[in-house]
Structure formats: structure tokens, C-alpha cells
N, C-alpha and C positions, 0 to 999 in steps of 0.2 A: 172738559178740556183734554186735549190731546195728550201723549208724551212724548215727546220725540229725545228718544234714546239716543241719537247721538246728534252735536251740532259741533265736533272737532271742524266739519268740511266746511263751516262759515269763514274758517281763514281766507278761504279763495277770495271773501268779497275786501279783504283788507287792503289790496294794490287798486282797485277800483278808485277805493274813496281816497287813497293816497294821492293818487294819479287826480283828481280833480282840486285834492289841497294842494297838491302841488303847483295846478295853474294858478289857484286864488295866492301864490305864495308863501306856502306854510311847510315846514321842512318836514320829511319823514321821521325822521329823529324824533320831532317835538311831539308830532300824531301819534308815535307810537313810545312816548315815557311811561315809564310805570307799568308795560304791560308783558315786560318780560320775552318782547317779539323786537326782533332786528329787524332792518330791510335786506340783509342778506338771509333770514328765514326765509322773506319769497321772493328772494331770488332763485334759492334752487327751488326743489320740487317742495313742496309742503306738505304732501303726506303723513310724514311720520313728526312731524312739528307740535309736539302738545299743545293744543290750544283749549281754552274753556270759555264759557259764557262770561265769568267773570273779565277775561281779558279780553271779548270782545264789548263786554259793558265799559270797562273801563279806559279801552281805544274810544269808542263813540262821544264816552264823558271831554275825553282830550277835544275832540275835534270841536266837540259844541260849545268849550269853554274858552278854545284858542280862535276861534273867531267871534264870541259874543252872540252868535247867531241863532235865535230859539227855532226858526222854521229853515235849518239847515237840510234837513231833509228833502224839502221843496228840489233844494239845488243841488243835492250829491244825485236823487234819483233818474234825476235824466242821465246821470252815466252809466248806470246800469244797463247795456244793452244787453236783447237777449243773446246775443254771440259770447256774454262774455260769460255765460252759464255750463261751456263747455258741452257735454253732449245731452244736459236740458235742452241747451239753446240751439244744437243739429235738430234735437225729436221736432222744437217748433216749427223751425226752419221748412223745413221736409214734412211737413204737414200739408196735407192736399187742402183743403179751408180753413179760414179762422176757425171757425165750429170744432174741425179737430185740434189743430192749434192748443187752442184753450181745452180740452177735453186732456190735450196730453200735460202742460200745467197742472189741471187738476188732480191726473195720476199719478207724477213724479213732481210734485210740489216740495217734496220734503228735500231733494237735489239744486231746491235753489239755498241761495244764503238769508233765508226769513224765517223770523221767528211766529210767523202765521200760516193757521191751516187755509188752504187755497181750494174754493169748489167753483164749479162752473156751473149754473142754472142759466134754461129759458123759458120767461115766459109772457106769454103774448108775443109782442111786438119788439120786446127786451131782450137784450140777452146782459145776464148779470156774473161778473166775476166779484166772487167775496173772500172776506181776510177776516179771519176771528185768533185771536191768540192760541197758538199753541203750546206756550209757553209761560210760564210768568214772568213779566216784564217790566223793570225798575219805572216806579212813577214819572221820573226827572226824566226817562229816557223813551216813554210812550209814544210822546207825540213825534217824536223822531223818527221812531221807525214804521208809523203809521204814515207821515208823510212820505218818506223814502218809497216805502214799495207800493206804495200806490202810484206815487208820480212814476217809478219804473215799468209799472205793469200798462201805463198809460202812453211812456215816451218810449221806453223796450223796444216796441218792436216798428219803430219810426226807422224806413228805408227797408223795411222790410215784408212790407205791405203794401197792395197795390195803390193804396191811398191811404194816409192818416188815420188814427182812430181818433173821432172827436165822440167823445164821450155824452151823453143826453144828460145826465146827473152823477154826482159825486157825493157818495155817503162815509164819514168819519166817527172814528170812535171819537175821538179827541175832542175836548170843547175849546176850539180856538176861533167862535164865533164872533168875536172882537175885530179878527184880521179877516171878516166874510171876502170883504172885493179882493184882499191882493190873493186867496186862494180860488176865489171865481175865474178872474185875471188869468189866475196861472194853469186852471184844469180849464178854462173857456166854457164851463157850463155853469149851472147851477150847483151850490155845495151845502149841504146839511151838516150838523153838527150833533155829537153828543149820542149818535145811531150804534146799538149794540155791535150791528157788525161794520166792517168799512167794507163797499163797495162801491166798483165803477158799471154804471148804464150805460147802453151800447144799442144800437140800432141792431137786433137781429135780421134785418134786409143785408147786412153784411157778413153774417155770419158764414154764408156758402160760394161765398167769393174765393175762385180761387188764390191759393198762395203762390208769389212767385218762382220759388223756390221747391215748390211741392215735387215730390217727388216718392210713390207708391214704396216700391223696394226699399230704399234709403230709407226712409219712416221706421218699417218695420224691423229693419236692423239693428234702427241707432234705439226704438225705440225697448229692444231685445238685452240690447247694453243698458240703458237707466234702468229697467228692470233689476241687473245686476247689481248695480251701486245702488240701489233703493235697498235693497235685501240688504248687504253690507248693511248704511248705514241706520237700519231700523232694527241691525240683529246685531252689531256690537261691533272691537274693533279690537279683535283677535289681529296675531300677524298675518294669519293665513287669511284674513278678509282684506286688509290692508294690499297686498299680493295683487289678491284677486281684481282690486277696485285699476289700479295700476295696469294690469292685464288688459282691462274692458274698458280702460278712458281714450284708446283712440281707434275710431273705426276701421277696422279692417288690416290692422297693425296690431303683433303677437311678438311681446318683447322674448327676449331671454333673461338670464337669472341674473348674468351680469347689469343688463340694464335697472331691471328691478331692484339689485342689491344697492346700485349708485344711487335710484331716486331715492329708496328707505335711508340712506347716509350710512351704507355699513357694506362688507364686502358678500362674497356670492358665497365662501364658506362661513361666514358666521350665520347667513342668513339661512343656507342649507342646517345647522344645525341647530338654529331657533326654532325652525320650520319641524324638524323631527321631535324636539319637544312636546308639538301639539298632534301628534301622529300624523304629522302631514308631510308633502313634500311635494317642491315648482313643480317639478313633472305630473302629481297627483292632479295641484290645481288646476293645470294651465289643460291638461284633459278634459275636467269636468265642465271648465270654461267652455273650450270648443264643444265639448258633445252635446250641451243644451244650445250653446247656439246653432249647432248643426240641423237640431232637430225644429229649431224655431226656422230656418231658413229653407230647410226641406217641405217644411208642414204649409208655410204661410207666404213660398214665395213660390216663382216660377222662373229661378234663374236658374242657370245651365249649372251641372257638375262641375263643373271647371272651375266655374267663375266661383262658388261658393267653398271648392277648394283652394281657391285663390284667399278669399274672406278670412278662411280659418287657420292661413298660414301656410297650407302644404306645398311644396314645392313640384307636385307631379297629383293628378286626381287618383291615380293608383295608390299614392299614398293615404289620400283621406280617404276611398275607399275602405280600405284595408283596418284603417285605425278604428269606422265606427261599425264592421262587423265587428271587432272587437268588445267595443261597447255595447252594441247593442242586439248583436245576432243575427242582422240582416243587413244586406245593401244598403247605400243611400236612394238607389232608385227603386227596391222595393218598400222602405218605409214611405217613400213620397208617396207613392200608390196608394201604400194604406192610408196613408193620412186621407189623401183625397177622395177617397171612396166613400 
């Protein structure tokens, strides 16, 4: 079993499931008693919002208790679209096939809000996405979030593909072989129970279809950013990661310190001298930010100077110029060379 070092970034999935108790009628308030989270936490940005496993074990307890409901799961997961994964849900998007699609899932899996490791296999005629724990996860609360992100990973990306995924078979950790027809019913295939890993079956004749949305450049951009936030969240949550993660969450947009200091809830000099505490400093970061992406959009794309000084915030390409001889010693148009030689 895996470890995944940090799950503070599962607060994002909190206003999802809010947002669907709220249709069935159930107050924010009550979903989130006992768990030490307001709904003005996310209202603003969440970032710097302590959150732990416990308070979201103990939100999910609320939700399953204030409706009675044991296969709750089934019906929060269809709101999980993947749009609302943030820039998971651009990498899918902008995926030239399903095949990549699920391939970029597989790599930055740990950027969704699940407590399961996520791989992607094909074989034969199949293609199989699976979910095994990567974490440990309260008895009472299993079958929960093995229904949830399955039925997610199933209805997710519904309008966002050129046709429906109907699934060939549905494998569960869970034994809730009792209710076989209402989860046949609800996944429309056939459903196993009691199976080590949970997985969804898939006709691989769909895998190479393209996405409507696919888009080569954009892919390798956005997918240059979850790179970013994967490292943060797999390597801890210093300020100066925190920063960073803020930096790299919206494509092609380069905040300033003041922005930054507003979403962390503090100002631009306390934040400046939090930041030198860890020998660090915005301007340190927000360099290192663009120089790797630089070098990622230099190496693996074929878009104009311009446009990639646009990308990295500069207001004139003489300036990005300038900045990654700095960095790195040479032009931007003689590293592209090297790179592609």
C-alpha cells in the first residue's frame, strides 16, 4: 500500500458533495458539524485551510448519517465531473484519446480527491482502469468511497466524450452483493463483489477515439502544471510549496505576491517574511516556476517565442529572453535546438 503524504488538497472535493446535499436538501451547516470546516473556508480559496483525513472521515460520516443512505455513494459520484478536478480535469480534457486520457489519471492520480491508487492497463480487448487503497480506510466508511469514485470515474467524464462510456463489467472491493440489480441498474453492466481491486471494464475499440476537446500543446502544458502540484503534494507542505502550488493552478496566469498573500489569508509582507524563514523568496519561486516550464515548452512544444513568453507571463519576448539566459546560459531558441537535435 501506498503512502500518500499529503491529502490536505481533498478539501476541494468538499463543496462538490455540498453542492449535491444541497439539492437533496440538507443544509451546509449540518454536512459540515463537528468537522471544524465552515462554508465560508471554501468560500475563499482553501489552500491554506488545515484539513486532515480525520475531518474529511468525519464530514462523509455526517453526510451518510444525515440521510440514512448506505449506498450514498452511488449518488454523490455522478457529481464529481472531471472539470471539477481543476487542472486534472484540463490534463483530461486536452487529451488527444481516451487511451491518453486515462494514461494522464494514471500519472497524476494523486491530484484527484481519492483515497485510491489509480492505474490504467490493456489487455486484449479490455481496457481496464483500477482503484486499490491507498490509504487506510475506516470500515463504516469503505463502501462509500468505493462507490463514489467509481461511479465518478464512470459518469466524470459524461459530455465530455464523443459518446458515453458504458462500461462491459464492474468489479468491487465491497460486499454489497445483497443490492446486485440496483448497482447492475445503476453501472448498466454486469457487477462482481468482494474483488481485491475495484475496477471499471471498457471496450478498448474506444480507447483511440479521439477526445473532443484534444488538444496536442494544451495537454503538454497543463500537463507540465500537475507535474508541479503532484511534486508539492507527494513532497510536503512547506509555504514555499504552498506558493508554488497557487503559482501553477491556473494555466497560463502568473499571479503576484499580493494575490498570493490574499489567497494564503495573510498579507504580501508577512508572507515575504514567512518565505525568508525557509531561505526562500516569491521572486525565487515564481523564477523556478517559469524556468522549468520554460524548458518543458521549449523542449516538447513547437510554439512561437512569443507565444510562450506570453505563457510564462512576460510582457515583451525580449524579456523572457533575457530572464532564461540567465538561467540557463543560453537562448530560448538555442536550447530548443538542442533539445531537438
Amino acid at each position: 500500500m501506498s503512502n500518500k503524504s499529503d491529502t490536505s488538497h481533498h478539501i476541494k472535493a468538499l463543496p462538490i458533495a455540498l453542492q449535491a446535499m444541497a439539492n437533496m436538501g440538507f443544509a451546509a451547516e449540518d454536512c459540515l458539524a463537528g468537522t471544524g470546516i465552515s462554508p465560508a473556508n471554501l468560500v475563499r480559496d482553501s489552500a491554506d485551510t488545515p484539513f486532515t483525513l480525520e475531518q474529511e472521515f468525519h464530514f462523509h460520516r455526517n453526510l451518510l448519517s444525515l440521510t440514512g443512505n448506505t449506498m450514498l455513494g452511488l449518488l454523490l459520484g455522478k457529481d464529481y465531473r472531471v472539470e471539477s478536478y481543476g487542472l486534472l480535469g484540463y490534463a483530461f480534457l486536452s487529451s488527444s484519446t481516451l487511451r491518453h486520457a486515462l494514461a494522464v489519471i494514471q500519472n497524476f492520480g494523486p491530484l484527484a480527491f481519492s483515497p485510491f491508487d489509480i492505474a490504467f492497463r490493456v489487455e486484449g480487448n479490455k481496457g481496464i482502469l483500477s482503484m486499490r487503497p491507498g490509504l487506510t480506510l475506516p470500515e463504516d466508511l469503505f463502501t462509500f468511497y468505493v462507490d463514489r469514485d467509481i461511479t465518478a470515474a464512470i459518469y466524470g467524464s459524461q459530455g465530455s466524450l464523443r459518446r458515453p462510456l458504458e462500461p462491459l463489467a464492474v468489479k468491487l472491493m465491497h460486499t454489497g452483493s445483497a443490492q446486485q440489480q440496483i448497482y447492475e441498474r445503476h453501472f448498466g453492466c454486469e457487477v462482481s463483489f468482494g474483488c481485491p481491486v475495484s475496477e471499471v471494464h471498457m471496450d478498448a475499440a474506444l480507447l483511440d477515439e479521439p477526445m473532443p476537446l484534444g488538444d496536442a500543446e494544451a495537454s503538454s502544458m497543463v500537463q507540465q502544471q500537475c507535474q508541479f502540484l503532484l511534486s508539492r503534494v507527494r513532497g510536503g507542505g512547506s509555504l514555499g510549496d504552498k506558493v508554488r502550488q497557487i503559482i501553477v493552478s491556473r494555466p497560463g496566469y502568473f499571479p503576484d505576491i499580493d494575490f498570493v498573500a490574499e489567497k494564503l489569508n495573510t498579507t504580501s509582507r508577512t508572507l515575504r517574511r514567512r518565505l525568508a524563514r525557509e531561505d526562500s523568496s516569491y521572486q525565487d519561486i515564481l523564477a523556478d516556476v517559469r524556468y522549468e516550464l520554460a524548458r518543458e515548452y521549449l523542449a516538447n512544444s513547437t510554439l512561437p517565442l512569443d507565444e510562450v513568453s506570453v505563457l510564462l507571463g512576460y510582457s515583451a519576448p525580449g524579456n523572457f529572453s533575457n530572464a532564461f539566459k540567465r538561467w540557463h546560459g543560453s537562448s530560448p531558441r538555442a536550447y530548443r535546438q538542442a533539445a531537438s537535435s
